[in-house]
C-alpha positions as CSV (number, residue, x, y, z in Angstrom):
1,X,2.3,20.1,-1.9
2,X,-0.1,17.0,0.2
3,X,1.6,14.6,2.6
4,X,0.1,12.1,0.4
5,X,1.8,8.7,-0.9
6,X,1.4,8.1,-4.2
7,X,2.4,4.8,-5.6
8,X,2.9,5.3,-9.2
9,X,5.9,7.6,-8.4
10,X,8.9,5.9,-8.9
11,X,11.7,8.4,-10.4
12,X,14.6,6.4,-12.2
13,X,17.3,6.3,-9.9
14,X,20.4,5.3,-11.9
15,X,22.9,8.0,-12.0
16,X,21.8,8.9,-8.3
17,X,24.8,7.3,-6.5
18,X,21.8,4.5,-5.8
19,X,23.3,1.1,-4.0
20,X,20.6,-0.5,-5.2
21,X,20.4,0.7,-8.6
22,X,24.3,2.2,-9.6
23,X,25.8,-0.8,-6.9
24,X,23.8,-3.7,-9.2
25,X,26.4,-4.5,-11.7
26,X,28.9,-4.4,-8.7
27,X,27.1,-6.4,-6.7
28,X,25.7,-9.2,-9.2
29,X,28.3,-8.8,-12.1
30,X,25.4,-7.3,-14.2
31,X,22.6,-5.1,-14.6
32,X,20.1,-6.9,-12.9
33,X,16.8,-6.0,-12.2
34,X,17.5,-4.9,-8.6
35,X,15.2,-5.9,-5.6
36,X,17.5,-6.5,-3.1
37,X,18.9,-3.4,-0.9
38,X,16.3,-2.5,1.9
39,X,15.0,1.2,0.4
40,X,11.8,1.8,-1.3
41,X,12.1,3.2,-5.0
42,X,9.7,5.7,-3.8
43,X,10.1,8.9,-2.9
44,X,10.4,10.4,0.3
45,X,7.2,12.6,2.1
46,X,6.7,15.7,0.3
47,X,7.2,17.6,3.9
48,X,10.6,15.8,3.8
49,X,11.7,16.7,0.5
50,X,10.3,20.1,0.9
51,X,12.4,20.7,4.3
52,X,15.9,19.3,2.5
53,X,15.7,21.9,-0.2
54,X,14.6,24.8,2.1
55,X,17.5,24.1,4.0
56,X,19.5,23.9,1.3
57,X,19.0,27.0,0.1
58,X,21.0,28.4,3.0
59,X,24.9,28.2,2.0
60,X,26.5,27.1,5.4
61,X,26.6,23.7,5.9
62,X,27.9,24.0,9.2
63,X,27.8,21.1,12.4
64,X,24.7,20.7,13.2
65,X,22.9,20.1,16.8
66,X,20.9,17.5,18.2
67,X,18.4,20.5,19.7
68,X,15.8,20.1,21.8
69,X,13.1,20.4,19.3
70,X,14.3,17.3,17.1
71,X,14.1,15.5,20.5
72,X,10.6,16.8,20.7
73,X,9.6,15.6,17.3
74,X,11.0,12.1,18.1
75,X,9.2,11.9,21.4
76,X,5.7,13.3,19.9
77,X,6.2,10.5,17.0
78,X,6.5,7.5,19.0
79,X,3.8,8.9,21.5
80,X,1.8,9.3,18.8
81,X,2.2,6.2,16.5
82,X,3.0,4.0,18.9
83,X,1.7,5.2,22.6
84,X,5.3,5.2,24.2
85,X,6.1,7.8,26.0
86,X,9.6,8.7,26.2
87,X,11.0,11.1,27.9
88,X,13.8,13.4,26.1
89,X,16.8,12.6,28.3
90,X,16.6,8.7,27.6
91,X,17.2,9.9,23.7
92,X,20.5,9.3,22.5
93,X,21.5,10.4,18.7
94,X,24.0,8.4,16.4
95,X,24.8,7.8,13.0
96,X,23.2,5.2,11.8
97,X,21.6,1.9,13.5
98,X,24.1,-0.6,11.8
99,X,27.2,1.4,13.8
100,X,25.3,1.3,16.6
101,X,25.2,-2.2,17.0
102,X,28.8,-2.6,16.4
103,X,29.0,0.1,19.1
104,X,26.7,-2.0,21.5
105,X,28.9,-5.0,21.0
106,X,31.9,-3.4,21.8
107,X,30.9,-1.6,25.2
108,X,28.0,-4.0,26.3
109,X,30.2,-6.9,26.4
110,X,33.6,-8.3,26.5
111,X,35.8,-10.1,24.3
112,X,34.7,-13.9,24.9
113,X,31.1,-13.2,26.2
114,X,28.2,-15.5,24.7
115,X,25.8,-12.9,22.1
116,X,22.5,-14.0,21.5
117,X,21.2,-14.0,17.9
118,X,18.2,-15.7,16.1
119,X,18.6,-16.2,12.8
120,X,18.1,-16.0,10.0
121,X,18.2,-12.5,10.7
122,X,19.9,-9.0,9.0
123,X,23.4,-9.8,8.4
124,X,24.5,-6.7,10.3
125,X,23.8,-8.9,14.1
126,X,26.0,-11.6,13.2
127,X,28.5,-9.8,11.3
128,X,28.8,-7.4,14.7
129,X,29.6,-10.3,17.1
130,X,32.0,-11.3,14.9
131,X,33.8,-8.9,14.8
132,X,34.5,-7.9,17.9
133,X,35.7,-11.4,18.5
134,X,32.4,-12.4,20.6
135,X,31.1,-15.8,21.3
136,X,27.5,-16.2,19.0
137,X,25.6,-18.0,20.2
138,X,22.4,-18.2,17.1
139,X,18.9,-19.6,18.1
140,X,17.7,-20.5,15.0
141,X,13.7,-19.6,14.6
142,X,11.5,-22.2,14.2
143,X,9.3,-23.0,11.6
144,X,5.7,-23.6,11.7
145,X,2.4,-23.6,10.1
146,X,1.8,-20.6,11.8
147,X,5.4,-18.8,10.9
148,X,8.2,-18.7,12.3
149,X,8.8,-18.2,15.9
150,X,11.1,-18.3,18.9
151,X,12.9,-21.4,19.6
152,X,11.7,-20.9,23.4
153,X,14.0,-24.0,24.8
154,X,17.3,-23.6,22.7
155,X,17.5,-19.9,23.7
156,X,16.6,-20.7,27.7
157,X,19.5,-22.8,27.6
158,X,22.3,-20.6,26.1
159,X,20.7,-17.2,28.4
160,X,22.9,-18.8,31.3
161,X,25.9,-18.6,29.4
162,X,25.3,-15.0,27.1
163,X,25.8,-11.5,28.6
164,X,24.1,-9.6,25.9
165,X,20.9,-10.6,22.9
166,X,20.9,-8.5,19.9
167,X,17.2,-8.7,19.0
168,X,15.7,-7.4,15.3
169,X,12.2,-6.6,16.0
170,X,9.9,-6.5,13.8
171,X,12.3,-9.5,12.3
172,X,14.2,-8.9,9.1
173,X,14.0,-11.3,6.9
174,X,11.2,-14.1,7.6
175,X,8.7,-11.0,8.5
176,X,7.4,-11.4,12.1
177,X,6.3,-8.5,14.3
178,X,6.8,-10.3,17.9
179,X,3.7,-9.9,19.4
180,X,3.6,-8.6,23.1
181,X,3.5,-11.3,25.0
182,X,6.7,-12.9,23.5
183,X,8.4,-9.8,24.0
184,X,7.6,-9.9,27.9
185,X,8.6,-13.3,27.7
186,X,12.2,-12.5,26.3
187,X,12.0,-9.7,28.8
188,X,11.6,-12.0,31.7
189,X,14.8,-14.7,30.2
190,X,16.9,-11.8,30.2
191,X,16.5,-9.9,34.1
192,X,16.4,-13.7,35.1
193,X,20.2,-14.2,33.9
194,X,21.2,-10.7,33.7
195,X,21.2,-10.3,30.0
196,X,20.9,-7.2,28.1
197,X,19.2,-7.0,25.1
198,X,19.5,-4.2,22.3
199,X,16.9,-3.9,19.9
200,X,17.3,-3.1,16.3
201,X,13.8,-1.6,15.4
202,X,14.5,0.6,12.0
203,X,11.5,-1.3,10.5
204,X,9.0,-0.8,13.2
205,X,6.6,2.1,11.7
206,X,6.2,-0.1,8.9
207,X,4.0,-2.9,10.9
208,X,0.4,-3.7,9.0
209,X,-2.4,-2.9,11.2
210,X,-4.6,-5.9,10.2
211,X,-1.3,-7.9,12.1
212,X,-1.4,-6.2,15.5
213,X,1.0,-3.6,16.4
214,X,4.3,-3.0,17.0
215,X,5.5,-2.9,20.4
216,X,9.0,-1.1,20.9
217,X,10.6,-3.5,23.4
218,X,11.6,0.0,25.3
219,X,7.5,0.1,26.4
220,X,7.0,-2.1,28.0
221,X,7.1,-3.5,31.4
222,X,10.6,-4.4,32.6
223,X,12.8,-2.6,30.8
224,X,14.1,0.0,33.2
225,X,17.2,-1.6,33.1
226,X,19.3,-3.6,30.6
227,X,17.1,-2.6,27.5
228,X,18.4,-0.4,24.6
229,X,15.7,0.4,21.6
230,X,17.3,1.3,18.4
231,X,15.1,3.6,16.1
232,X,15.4,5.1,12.7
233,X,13.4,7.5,10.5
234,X,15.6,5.9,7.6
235,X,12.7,2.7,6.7
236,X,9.9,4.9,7.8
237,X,10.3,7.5,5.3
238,X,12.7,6.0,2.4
239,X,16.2,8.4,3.8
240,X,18.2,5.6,4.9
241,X,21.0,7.2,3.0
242,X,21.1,10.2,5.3
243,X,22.1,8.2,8.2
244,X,20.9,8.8,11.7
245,X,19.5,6.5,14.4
246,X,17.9,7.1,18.1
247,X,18.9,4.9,21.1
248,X,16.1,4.9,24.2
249,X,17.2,3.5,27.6
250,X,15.8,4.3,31.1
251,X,19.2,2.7,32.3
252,X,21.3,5.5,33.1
253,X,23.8,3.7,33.3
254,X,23.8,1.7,30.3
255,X,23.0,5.0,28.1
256,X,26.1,6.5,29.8
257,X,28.2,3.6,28.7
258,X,26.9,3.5,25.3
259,X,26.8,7.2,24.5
260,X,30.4,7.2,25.6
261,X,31.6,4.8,23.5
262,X,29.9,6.5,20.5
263,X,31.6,10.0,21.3
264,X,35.2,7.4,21.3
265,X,34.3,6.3,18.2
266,X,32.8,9.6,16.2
267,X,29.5,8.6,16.1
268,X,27.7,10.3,18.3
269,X,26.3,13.1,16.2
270,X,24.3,12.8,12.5
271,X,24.2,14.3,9.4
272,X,22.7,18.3,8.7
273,X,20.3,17.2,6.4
274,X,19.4,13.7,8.6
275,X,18.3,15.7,11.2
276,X,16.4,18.2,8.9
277,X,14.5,15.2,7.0
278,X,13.5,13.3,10.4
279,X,12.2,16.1,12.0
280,X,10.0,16.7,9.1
281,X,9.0,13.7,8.5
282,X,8.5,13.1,12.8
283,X,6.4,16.3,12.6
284,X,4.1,16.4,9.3
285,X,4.1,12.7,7.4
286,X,2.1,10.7,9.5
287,X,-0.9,11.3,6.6
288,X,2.0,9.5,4.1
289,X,3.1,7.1,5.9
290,X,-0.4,5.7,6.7
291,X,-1.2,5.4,2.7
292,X,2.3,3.6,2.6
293,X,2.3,1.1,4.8
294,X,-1.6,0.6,3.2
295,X,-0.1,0.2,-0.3
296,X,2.6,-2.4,1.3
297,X,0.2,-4.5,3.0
298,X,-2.0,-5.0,-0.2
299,X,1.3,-5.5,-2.3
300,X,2.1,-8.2,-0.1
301,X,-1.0,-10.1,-0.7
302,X,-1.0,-9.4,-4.4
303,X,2.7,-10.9,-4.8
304,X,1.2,-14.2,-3.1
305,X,-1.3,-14.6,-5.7
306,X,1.4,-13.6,-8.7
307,X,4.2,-15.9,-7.3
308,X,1.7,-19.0,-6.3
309,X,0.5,-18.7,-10.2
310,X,3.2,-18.1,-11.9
311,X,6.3,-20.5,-10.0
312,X,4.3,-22.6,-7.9
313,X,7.4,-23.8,-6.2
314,X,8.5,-21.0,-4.3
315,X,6.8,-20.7,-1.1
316,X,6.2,-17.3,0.1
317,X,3.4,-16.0,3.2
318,X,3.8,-12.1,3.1
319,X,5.6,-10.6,6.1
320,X,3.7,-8.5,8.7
321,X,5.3,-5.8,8.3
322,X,7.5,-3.7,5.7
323,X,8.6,-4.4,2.4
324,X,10.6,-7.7,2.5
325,X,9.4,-11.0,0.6
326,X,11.4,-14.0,2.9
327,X,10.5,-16.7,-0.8
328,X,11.3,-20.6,0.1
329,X,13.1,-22.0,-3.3
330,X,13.6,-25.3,-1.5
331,X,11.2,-27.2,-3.8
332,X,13.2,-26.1,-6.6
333,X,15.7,-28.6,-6.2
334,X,18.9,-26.1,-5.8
335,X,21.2,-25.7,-4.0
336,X,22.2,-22.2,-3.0
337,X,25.2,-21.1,-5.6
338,X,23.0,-22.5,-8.6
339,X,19.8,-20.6,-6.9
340,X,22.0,-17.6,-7.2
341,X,22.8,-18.3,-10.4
342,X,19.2,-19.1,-11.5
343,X,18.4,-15.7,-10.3
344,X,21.1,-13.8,-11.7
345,X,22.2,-15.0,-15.2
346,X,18.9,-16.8,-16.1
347,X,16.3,-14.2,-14.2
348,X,18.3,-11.8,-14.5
349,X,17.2,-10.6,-10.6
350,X,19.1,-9.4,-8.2
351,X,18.0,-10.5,-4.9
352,X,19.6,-11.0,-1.6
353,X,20.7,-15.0,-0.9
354,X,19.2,-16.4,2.0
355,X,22.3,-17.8,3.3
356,X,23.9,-14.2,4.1
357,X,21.3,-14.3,6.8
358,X,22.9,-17.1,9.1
359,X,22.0,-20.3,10.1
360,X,18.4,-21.0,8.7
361,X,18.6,-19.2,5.4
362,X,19.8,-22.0,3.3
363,X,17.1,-22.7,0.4
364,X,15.5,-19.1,1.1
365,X,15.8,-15.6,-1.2
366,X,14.8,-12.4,0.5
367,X,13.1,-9.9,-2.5
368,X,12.5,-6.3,-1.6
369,X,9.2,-5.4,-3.5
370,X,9.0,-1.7,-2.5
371,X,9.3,-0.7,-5.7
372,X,6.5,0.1,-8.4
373,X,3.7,-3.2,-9.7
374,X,4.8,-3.0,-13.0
375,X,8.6,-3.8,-12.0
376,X,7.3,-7.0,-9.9
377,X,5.7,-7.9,-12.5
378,X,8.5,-7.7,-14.8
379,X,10.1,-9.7,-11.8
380,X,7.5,-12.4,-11.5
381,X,7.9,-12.9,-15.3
382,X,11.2,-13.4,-15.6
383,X,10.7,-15.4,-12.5
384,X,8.2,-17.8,-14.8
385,X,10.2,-17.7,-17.7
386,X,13.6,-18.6,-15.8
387,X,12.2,-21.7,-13.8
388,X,10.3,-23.2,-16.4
389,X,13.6,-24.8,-17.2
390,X,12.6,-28.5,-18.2
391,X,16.0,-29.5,-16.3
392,X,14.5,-28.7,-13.2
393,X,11.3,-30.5,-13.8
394,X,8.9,-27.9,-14.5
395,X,6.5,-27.8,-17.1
């Protein structure tokens, strides 16, 4: 069996306990076509799969441990694919990235303290200031010929008055990998007014080479103190659903903090088979996940030509990363309940609103196309067929 990625795999998932795929009908009221949820419809590394079922086959399913050789594997990866060095004690474990920035909230800030967001961004960031009764304060990105990018003054003027910035790098939904020298720039805001920024950075292994790479905000300069980088194997290698995350800090003292609050809460260890499937994947599907992020980059390119020819008005320059389409309906003259409904009843797509992701998503649609070309095409034809619609002016 190769580490290779092949793209015509795509095994039906109904029946599979899928969110994307059982949760549709749920979800949308019916069974959409479903290109919303952020997991591929491909299947994991062969090394991956192989090293679940050979675990498997031993009948204890006891606790597991975080050992020293996972901790390994994580370091060699991100030395490897990203030339960061980390050093094994700044590696914290947890169950998933989306706790962990609940957890962050909680123990890197008190109740009334300003949180930095820019949106639109993954629900998740707003949704954990929130909750924890924070003050949000959300920078919304700014749009240009270019693409998006940081609104530079707006966020200098609420750093005074914000003890922590949740940051989503590369940024889910419009696409962006922040480049380096915006990063040091958000760097230097932040030890200016004491700020701490967490980083949410489950999509970083999936950053197009012909775009630059991804810099994990824990490399560089600066960030020996008030920095936290949240990883994942989940995007990397399609096992979201086994749930497990990393945390690297040089900031002793922050880690301590953080860690401590994720033993209070019970989510300081991961799943068996989470820790099974990322240290094979860390250790042997490198060769895969090359091919992958290949076959994504010349997706995304493809679905620019299919969507320009076949609905002219939606707007779409593929991301720089990943598997996320960030599609401007804005010329279609809707506003966002009957662009849902377009979608839904008429497409008969499921795809995520734009206005779930704050301030700045109004207008927009975010379509996951890590799925197989002959269900975007299906996609971009019922995309054709449902906005052809003589009531909105299309011929």
């Amino acid at each position: 069996m190769h580490n290779r990625f092949d793209p015509t795999l795509t095994p039906g998932r109904s029946g599979t306990a899928s969110m994307k795929w059982d949760g549709r009908k749920t979800k949308f009221g019916q069974e959409v076509l479903p290109l919303w949820v952020a997991d591929m419809d491909f299947p994991a590394p062969p090394c991956v799969s192989r090293a679940i079922q050979e675990r498997a086959e031993h009948p204890i399913y006891g606790y597991p441990f975080f050992s020293s050789e996972v901790k390994r594997a994580v370091c060699q990866w991100y030395e490897n694919w990203h030339g960061w060095h980390v050093a094994m004690d700044q590696v914290s474990i947890m169950r998933g990235v989306v706790p962990a920035l609940y957890t962050a909230v909680s123990a890197l800030s008190n109740p009334g303290d300003g949180v930095i967001v820019m949106t639109p961004v993954y629900p998740h960031l707003l949704k954990a200031v929130e909750a924890h009764g924070r003050r949000l304060f959300a920078s919304s990105l700014l749009e240009t010929e270019q693409g998006y990018q940081v609104n530079w003054p707006e966020l200098e003027k609420m750093m005074p008055r914000a003890r922590l910035l949740l940051l989503c790098s590369p940024h889910n939904p419009v696409g962006r990998v922040w480049s380096q020298t915006e990063l040091a720039y958000l760097i230097k805001l932040a030890r200016q007014h004491d700020v701490v920024i967490v980083s949410d950075e489950v999509h970083g292994d999936l950053a197009y080479p012909s775009m630059g790479p991804h810099r994990p905000l824990g490399s560089l300069p600066g960030t020996e103190t008030g920095v936290m980088t949240l990883l994942s194997a989940g995007k990397s290698f399609n096992i979201a659903g086994l749930e497990l995350a990393i945390g690297v800090t040089t900031d002793a003292k922050l880690k301590r903090r953080f860690d401590e609050a994720l033993r209070i809460g019970g989510l300081s260890e991961a799943n068996l088979f989470a820790l099974v499937a990322a240290e094979a994947g860390w250790r042997g599907a490198a060769p895969w996940l090359r091919e992958l992020v290949d076959y994504l980059a010349d997706t995304a390119q493809w679905l620019k030509g299919a969507l320009h020819s076949a609905v002219p008005e939606i707007g779409y320059e593929p991301p720089e990363f990943g598997y996320l389409a960030w599609l401007d309906c804005r010329e279609c003259g809707l506003d966002d309940s009957e662009l849902q409904h377009r979608m839904v009843n008429v497409a008969g797509l499921g795809l995520n609103s734009g206005i779930d992701f704050g301030p700045g998503g109004e207008g927009f649609m975010r379509l996951n196309f890590g799925t197989s070309r002959s269900i975007l095409m299906e996609a971009i034809s019922r995309l054709q067929k449902a906005f052809e619609r003589q009531d909105l002016g299309f011929q």
